[in-house]
TORNUKOL-461332 format. One record per residue (C-alpha): x negated, y, z; residue in three letters. Coordinates in steps of 0.001 Angstrom, whole numbers, plus 500000, padded with zeros to 6 digits. Each point is the difference from the previous one (the first is absolute). Layout:
BEGIN
XYZALA/...
REM end
This chain:
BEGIN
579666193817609248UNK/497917500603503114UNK/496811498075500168UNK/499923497040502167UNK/497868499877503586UNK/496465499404499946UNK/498821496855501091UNK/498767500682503711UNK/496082498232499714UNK/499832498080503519UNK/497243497656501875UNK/502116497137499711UNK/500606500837496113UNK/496533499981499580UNK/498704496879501503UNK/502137498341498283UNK/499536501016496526UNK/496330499607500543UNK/500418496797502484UNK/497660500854502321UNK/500002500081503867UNK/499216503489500735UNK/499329503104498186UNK/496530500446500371UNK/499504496883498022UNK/501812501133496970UNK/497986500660497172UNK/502132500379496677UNK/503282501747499904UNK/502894500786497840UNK/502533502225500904UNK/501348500859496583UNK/503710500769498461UNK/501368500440504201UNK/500555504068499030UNK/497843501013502951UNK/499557503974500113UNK/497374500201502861UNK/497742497461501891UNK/499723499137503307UNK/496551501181501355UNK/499949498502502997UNK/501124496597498483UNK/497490500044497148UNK/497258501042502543UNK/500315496141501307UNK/498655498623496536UNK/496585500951500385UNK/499060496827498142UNK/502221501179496593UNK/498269499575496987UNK/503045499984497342UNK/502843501737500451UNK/502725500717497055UNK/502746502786500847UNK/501057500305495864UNK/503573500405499456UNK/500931502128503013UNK/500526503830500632UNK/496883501394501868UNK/498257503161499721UNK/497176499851501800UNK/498345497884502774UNK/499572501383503830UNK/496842500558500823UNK/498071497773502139UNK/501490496773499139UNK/496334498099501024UNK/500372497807497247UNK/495720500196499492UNK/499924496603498069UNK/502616501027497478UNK/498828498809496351UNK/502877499528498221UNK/502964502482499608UNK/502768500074497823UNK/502340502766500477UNK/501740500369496125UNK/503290500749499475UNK/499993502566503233UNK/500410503332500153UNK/496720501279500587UNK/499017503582499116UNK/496874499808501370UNK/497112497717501262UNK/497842501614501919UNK/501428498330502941UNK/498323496564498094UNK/496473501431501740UNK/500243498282503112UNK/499675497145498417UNK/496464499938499019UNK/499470496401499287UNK/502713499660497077UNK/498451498268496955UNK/503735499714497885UNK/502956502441499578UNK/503027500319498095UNK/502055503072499965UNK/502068499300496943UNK/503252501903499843UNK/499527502534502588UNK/500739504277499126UNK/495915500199499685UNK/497629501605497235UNK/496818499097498940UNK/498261502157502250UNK/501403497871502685UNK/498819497281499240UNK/496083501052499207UNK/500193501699503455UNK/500065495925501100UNK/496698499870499095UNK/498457502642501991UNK/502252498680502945UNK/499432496693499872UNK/496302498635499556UNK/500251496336499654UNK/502729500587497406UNK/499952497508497140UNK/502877500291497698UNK/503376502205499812UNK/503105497693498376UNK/498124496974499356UNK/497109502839497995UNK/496622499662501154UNK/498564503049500571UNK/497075500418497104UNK/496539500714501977UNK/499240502618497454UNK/503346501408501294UNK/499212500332503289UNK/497100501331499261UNK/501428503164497726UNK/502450500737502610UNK/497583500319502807UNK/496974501520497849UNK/502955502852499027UNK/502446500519502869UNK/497128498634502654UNK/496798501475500580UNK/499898502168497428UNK/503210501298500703UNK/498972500229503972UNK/496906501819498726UNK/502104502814497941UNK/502525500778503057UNK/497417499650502666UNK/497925502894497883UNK/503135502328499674UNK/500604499339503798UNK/496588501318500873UNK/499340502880497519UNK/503806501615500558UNK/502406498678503249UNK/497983498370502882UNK/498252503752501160UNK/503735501229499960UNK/501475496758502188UNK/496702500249502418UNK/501294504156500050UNK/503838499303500674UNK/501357499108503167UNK/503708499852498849UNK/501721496736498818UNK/502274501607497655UNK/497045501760498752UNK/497746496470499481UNK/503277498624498309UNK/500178502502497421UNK/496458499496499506UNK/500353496434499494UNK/503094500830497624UNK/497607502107498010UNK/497001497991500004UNK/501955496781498637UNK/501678502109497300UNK/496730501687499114UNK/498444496985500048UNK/502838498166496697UNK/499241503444498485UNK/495865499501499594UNK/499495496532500599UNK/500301498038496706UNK/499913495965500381UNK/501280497344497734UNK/502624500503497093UNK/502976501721499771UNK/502098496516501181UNK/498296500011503329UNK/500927503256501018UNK/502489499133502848UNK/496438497227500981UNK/497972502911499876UNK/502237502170501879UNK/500014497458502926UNK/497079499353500519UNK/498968503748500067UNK/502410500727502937UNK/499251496628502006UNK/495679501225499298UNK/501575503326501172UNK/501739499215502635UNK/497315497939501702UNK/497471503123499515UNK/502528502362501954UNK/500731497271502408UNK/495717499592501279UNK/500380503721500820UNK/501347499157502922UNK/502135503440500747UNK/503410500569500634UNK/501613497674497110UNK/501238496857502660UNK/498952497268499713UNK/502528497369499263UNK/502524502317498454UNK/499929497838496467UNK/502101497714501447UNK/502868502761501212UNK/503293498962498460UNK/500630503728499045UNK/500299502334497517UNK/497383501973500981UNK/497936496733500173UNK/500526496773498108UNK/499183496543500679UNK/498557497654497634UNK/503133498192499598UNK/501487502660498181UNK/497365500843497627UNK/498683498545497119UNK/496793501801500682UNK/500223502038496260UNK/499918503373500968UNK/498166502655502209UNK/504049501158501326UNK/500201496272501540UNK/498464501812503272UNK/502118502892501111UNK/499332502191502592UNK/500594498687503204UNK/500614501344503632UNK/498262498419503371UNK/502342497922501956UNK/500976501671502940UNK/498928498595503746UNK/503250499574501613UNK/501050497785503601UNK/503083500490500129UNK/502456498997502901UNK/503440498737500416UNK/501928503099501513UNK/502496500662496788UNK/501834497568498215UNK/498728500017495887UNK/501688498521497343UNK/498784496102500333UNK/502509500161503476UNK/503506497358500108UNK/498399498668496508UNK/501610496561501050UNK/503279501855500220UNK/499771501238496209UNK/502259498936497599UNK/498462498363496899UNK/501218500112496360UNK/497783497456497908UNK/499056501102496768UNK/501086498093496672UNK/496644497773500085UNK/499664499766503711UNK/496303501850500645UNK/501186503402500197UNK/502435500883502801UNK/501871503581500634UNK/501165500627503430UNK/502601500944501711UNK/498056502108502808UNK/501854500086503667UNK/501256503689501077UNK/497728499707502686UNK/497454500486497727UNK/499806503700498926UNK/498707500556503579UNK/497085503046499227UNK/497995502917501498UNK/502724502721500025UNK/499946499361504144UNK/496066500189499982UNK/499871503514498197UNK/497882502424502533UNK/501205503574499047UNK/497437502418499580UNK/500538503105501870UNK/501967502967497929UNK/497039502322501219UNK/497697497879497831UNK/501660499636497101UNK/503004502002498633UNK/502643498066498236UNK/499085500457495814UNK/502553500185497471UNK/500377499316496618UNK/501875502234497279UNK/502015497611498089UNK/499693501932496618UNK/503543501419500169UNK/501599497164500590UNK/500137500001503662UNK/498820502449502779UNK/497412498414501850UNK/499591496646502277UNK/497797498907502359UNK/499224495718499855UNK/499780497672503246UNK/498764496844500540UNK/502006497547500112UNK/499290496689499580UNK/496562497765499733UNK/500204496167499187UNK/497514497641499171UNK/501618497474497605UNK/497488498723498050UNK/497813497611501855UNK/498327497118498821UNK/501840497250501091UNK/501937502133502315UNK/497389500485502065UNK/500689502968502805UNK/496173500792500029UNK/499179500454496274UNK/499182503742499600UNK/498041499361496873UNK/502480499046497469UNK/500162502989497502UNK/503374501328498490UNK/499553501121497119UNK/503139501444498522UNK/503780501820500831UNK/502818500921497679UNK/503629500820500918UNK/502150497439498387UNK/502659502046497469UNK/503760500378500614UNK/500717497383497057UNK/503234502673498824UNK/497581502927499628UNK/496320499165499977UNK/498841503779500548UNK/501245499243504070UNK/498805497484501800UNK/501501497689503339UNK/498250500308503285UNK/498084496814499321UNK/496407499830498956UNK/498253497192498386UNK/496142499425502032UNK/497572497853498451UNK/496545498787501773UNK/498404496895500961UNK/501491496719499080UNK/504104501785500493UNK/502366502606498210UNK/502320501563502534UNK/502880501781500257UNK/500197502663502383UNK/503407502104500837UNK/498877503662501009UNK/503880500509501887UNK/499144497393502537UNK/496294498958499726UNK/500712496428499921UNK/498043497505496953UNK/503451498626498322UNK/497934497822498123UNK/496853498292499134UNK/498173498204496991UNK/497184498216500673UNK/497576498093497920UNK/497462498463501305UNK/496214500296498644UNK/501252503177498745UNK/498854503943499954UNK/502477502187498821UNK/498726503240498538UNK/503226501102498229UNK/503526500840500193UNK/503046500977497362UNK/503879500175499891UNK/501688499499496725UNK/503166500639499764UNK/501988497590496870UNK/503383498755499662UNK/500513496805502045UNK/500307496651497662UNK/499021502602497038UNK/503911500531499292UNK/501762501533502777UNK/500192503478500206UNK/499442500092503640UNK/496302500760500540UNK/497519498475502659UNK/496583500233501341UNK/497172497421499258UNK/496760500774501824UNK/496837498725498265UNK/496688499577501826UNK/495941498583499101UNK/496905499592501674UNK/497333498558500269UNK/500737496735497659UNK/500924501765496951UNK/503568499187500098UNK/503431502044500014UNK/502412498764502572UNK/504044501020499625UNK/502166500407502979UNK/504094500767500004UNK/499945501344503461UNK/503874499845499924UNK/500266496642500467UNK/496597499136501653UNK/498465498024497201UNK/496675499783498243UNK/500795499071496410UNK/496995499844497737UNK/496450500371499792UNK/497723500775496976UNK/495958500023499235UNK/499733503322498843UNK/496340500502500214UNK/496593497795500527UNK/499382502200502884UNK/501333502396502562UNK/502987502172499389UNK/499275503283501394UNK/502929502487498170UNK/503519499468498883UNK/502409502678498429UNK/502793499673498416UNK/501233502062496388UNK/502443501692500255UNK/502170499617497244UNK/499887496550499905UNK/500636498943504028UNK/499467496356498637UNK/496165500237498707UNK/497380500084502948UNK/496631501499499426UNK/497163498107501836UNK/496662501089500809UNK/496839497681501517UNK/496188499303500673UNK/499809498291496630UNK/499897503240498474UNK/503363499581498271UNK/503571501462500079UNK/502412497659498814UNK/503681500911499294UNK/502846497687500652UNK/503434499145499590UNK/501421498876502563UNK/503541499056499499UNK/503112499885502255UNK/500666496973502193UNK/502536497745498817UNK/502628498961502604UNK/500306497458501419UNK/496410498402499819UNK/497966503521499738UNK/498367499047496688UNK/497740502368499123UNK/497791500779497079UNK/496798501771499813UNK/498516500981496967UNK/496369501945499031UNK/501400502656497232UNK/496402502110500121UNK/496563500158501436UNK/497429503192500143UNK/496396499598501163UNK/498583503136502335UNK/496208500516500723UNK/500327498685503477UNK/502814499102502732UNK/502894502274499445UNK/501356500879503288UNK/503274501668499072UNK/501777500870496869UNK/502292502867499287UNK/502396499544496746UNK/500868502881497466UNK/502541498512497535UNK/501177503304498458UNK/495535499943498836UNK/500238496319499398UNK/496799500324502266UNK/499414498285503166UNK/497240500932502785UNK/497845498314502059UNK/498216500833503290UNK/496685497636499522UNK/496647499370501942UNK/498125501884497706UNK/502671502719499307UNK/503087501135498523UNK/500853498991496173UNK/502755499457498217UNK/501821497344497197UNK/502747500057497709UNK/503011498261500588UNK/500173497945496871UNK/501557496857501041UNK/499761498018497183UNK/498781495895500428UNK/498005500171497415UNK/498050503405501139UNK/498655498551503689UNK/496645500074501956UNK/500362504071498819UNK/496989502229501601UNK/500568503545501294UNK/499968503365497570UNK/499616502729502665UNK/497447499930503181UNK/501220503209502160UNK/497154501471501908UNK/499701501885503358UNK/497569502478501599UNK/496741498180501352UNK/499481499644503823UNK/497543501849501358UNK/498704499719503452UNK/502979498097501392UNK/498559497910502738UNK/498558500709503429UNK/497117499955499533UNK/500014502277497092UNK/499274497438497222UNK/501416501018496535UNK/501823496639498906UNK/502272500256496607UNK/502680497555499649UNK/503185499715497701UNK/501661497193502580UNK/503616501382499614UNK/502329497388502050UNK/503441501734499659UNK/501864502369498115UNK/503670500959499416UNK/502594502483497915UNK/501028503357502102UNK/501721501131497003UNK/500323498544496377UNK/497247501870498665UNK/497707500324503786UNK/497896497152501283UNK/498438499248503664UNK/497109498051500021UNK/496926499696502851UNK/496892498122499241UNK/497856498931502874UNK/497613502167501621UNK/501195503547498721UNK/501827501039503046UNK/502917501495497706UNK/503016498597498036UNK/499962501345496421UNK/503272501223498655UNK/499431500819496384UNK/502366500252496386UNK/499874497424497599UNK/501462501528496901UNK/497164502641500453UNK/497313498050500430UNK/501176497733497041UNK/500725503060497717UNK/496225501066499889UNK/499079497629498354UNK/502943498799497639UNK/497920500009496980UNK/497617497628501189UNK/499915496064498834UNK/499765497069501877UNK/498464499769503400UNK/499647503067501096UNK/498515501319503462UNK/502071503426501879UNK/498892501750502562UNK/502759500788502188UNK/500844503469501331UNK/501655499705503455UNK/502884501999501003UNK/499636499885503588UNK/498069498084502137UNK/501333498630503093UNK/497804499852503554UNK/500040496670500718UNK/497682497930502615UNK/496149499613499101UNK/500192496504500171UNK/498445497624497921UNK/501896496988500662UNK/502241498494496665UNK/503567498705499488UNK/501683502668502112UNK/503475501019497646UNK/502706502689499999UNK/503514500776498735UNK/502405502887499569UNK/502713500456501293UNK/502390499117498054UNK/502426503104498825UNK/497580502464501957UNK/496991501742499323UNK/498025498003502562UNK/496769498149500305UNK/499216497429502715UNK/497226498306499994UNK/497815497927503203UNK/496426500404500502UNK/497849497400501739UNK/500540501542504313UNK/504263499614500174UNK/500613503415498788UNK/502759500823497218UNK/499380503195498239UNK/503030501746497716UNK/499443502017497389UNK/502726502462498391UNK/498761500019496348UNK/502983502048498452UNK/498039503231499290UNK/497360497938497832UNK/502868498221497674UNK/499529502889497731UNK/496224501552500022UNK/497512500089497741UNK/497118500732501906UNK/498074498281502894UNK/499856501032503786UNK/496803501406501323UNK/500539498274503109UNK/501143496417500815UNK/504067500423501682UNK/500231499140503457UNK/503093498032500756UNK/503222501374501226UNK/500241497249502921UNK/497903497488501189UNK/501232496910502297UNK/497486498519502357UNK/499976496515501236UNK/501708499785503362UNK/497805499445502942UNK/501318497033500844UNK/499616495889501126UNK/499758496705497995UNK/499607496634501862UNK/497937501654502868UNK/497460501864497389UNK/500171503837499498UNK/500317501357496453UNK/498198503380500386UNK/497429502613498805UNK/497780502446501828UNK/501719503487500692UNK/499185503096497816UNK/501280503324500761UNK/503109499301498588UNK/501063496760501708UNK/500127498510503577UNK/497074497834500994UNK/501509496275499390UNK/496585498808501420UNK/500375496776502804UNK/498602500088503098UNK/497193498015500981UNK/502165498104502963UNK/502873499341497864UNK/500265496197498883UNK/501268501038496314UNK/498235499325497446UNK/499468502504497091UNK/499703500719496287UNK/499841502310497677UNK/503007501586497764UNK/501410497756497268UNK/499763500712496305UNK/503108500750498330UNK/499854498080496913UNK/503248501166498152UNK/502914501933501394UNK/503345500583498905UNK/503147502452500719UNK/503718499065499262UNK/502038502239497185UNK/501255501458502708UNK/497010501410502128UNK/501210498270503217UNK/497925496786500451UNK/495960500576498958UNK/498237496053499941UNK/496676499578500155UNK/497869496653499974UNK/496125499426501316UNK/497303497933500442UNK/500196498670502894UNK/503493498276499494UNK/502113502543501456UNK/503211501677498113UNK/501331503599501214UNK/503161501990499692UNK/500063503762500469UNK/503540501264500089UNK/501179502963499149UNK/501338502710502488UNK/503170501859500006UNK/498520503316497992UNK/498981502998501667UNK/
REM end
């Protein structure tokens, strides 16, 4: 049965379960057992007077920041859903806490100590003096002492030397990890302490440097930066790589995807929080009108060789929507979408429909590539999708007739099911403690769900069929494997029993034993790539094993790009496992590329590809609009590596073209048209968009790609040559 409505927390509900006159006289509160999922900031800023306030028996997750609450000394908050406390810190004159039954370790709750002084007791414990003391004498100052020492002696001449922000990030990526490798504090149970406090000691030595890193980009609700909110502050991967806001006016010239919302038609959701709607056909206005050609004398028209499947086709623009604003707000150009996939024709999942399934911000969309127009929209608010999968299972579990259920998770660790069909959002699940960053699905089982996440676990679930009429759903944890750091993506072999996963800190690889009684299993292969070497601007030699995405071109042939190289990889896995059959346990290969791909120089993270499906084609984004395409049929079969890195056999720019008054463009090269503004024009200007993920229907005519700055595109394909 769906949940019932939270209790909405009012003035008037307040005063009078407290009895007094006006807010700012109320001193003890209790708001418990009401099922309240957020709190109201601005209400809770009117109680600067609270002393006592009880929220136990509810669902919360964190607190907002800011809530002014300085007198605070009591807090109960047990029986919530709290992953993480570090949000407790603004609270600096708490005395008494209890956390009871919240998803928390122990680490958790001896970071409490170093965030809150005046802390007394945890529970209804009092914190032992001689407690205190250990804790602060080992993860404290001596522990400040050991990083600050590795800071000076290996990484602060080398952030003083580099003047690129990717560059200082991977620094700070290596420093932290160097820093758990060499820095010994405290036993073996206070690892995930230790770890902690290393990266928050790090992370304030990088942040007095004072260079490009931006300020204020900890509290970015982004992959490529997390808030505190959704960390439990336990590992150095809790701060990804993050990318500078952009600077953007924008005007009011071109209607976005937040116009005639009053007209929209609404479908409430089973528990009445999450809504799906119906968006008006006026909405798939885009930028098809606001293309400026660029003269044929400047650039010829490229082609493509479709691997003999086709003769060649050239790609146009064709549509541009924003459609996932904040609130649908028509000036937000800084929500990031994260991911695309094509939903499957449900009677032969090797094709897929014309619709695509967008995911970004607090909203999943669905996009129709034959008319441009958002046919429908999930939103969930306090939200940040990063993911996006279609399974396709047998409606009710018994009919033969099969149907398409998209799952989704972000930032809050849970898994979200959707029956597009009939506009209803069914079920949610707490897969993880924190961020789900990667979902795929296995493939002889369309049922079981593999799940991937900034806790440094992949789960695997079973996710059954709805039953009709109520949509009752079950979810159940079948397996769980433990990677070295945050795996990004996840290929799956079952014909090896072996499954692969694209990590932080590298490539490595896990058996598929899915056994209940064989979880928490750790990796038995770590694939390793050629070094970096002098792969920034300014010449620095920086080595990193970041790999954010990979994926099959054949069933023995693997992409994968790690950040900074400038390449994609395509190398063999039953080669590079056959060297070294003989050897036991984990092992570490060296991997032997077949061919490496030229690919932008970039070091900015989370940027994906596909194939395309039933061709010998790569497409993959890189972080200025473009969309390069690979044909990788001649390396399917070779042995050996290229010399060279392969150019691509097209490349699609980002049209010159208009967004809200503000010019997306990039300064000319010898290839391109100057796409530079005037200095009378009134528009307003920014740079090229990062595509984040891209992806091309079975049947080459619709290419999809999604950015960062809350944009969606559609290339369509051309009538061929």
């Amino acid at each position: 049965m769906p949940p019932s409505p939270a209790a909405l927390v009012t003035k008037e509900l307040i005063l009078q379960k407290t009895g007094c006159k006006q807010l700012s006289d109320v001193e003890k509160l209790d708001l418990s057992d009401l099922g309240l999922e957020t709190i109201d900031g601005d209400l809770f800023s009117q109680m600067p007077n609270l002393q006592d306030l009880n929220l136990s028996k509810n669902k919360l997750a964190a607190f907002p920041e800011h809530l002014g609450l300085g007198k605070l000394q009591v807090l109960d908050v047990s029986d919530n859903r709290m992953r993480s406390f570090l949000s407790l810190a603004q609270f600096q004159e708490l005395e008494q806490v209890n956390i009871q039954d919240n998803p928390y370790t122990a680490a958790d709750r001896e970071q409490l100590t170093f965030l809150l002084p005046r802390l007394k007791s945890v529970d209804g414990e009092t914190i032992q003096d001689n407690h205190r003391q250990y804790l602060k004498r080992v993860f404290g100052t001596s522990l400040e002492e050991k990083v600050e020492g590795l800071w000076e002696a290996q990484f602060k001449k080398l952030f003083r030397m580099s003047q690129s922000a990717g560059v200082q990030r991977l620094l700070q990526d290596q420093f932290i990890q160097t820093a758990k490798q060499k820095i010994q504090a405290g036993p073996a149970s206070m690892e995930q302490l230790r770890d902690w406090r290393i990266e928050t000691i790090a992370s304030k030595l990088v942040a007095e440097q004072d260079l490009n890193t931006v300020k204020g980009e900890a509290s970015m609700s982004s992959k490529r930066s997390h808030d505190d909110s959704s960390t439990n502050g336990a590992s150095s991967d809790a701060v990804a790589p993050s990318k500078k806001p952009r600077n953007v006016t924008p005007k009011d010239d071109v209607t976005s995807a937040a116009d005639n919302v009053s007209n929209n038609k609404t479908v409430r959701s089973r528990n009445a929080r999450v809504q799906i709607e119906i968006l008006p056909k006026t909405l798939g206005t885009t930028l098809a009108k606001k293309v400026v050609r660029k003269p044929a004398t400047k650039r010829g028209s490229s082609t493509l060789t479709l691997c003999s499947k086709d003769s060649t086709a050239d790609y146009e623009p064709s549509h541009i929507l924003q459609c996932h604003s904040v609130k649908n707000n028509r000036d937000d150009m800084k929500t990031m979408v994260w991911k695309c996939v094509f939903e499957p024709n449900p009677d032969n999942t090797e094709e897929s429909t014309s619709i695509v399934a967008t995911c970004g911000g607090e909203s999943v969309c669905l996009l129709d590539c034959r008319t441009g127009k958002i046919v429908q929209k999930f939103s969930q608010p306090r939200e940040d999708f990063f993911c996006v999968a279609w399974m396709t299972i047998p409606l009710d579990g018994k009919s033969e007739k099969m149907t398409n259920i998209l799952v989704v998770g972000g930032k809050r660790g849970k898994i979200y099911l959707i029956h597009p069909q009939q506009n209803i959002w069914y079920a949610e699940h707490e897969a993880h403690r924190r961020d789900i960053c990667s979902m795929v699905v296995y493939p002889d089982q369309p049922s079981w769900m593999y799940t991937g996440s900034y806790d440094k676990t992949i789960r695997l679930w079973d996710i059954s069929p709805p039953k009709l009429p109520n949509y009752e759903c079950r979810i159940r944890k079948l397996a769980e494997w433990s990677p070295p750091s945050i795996p990004l993506h996840m290929l799956l072999f079952p014909d090896r029993n072996l499954l692969l996963a694209a990590c932080r800190s590298g490539c490595f690889s896990f058996m598929l034993n899915h056994k209940e009684d064989d979880w928490k299993k750790t990796y038995t292969t770590e694939f390793t790539f050629p070094k970096v070497k002098k792969c920034t601007e300014d010449g620095e030699e920086v080595e990193t094993e970041f790999m954010d995405n990979m994926t099959l071109i054949s069933s023995e042939v693997i992409a994968s790009k790690l950040v900074g190289h400038g390449c994609i990889y395509l190398w063999n896995l039953p080669a590079t496992l056959k060297r070294s059959a003989k050897i036991k346990g984990p092992r570490s290969l060296k991997v032997q590329p077949v061919a490496q791909l030229e690919w932008s120089k970039t070091f900015l993270d989370y940027i994906y590809f596909k194939m395309w499906p039933g061709y010998d084609v790569l497409v993959c984004g890189d972080d200025v609009g473009n969309t390069w395409m690979y044909d990788v049929s001649k390396f399917l079969t070779r042995k050996w590596p290229e010399d060279t890195p392969v150019p691509p056999a097209q490349k699609l720019s980002w049209p010159d073209c208009t967004w809200n008054g503000t010019r997306l463009s990039k300064e000319s090269d010898e290839d391109e048209v100057s796409t530079v503004v005037s200095s009378s024009s009134s528009m307003s200007e920014m740079k090229l968009p990062s595509v984040n993920d891209i992806a091309i229907s079975s049947s080459g005519d619709y290419i999809v790609g999604v950015t960062d700055c809350n944009l969606v595109f559609v290339w369509r394909k051309d009538k061929p040559v």
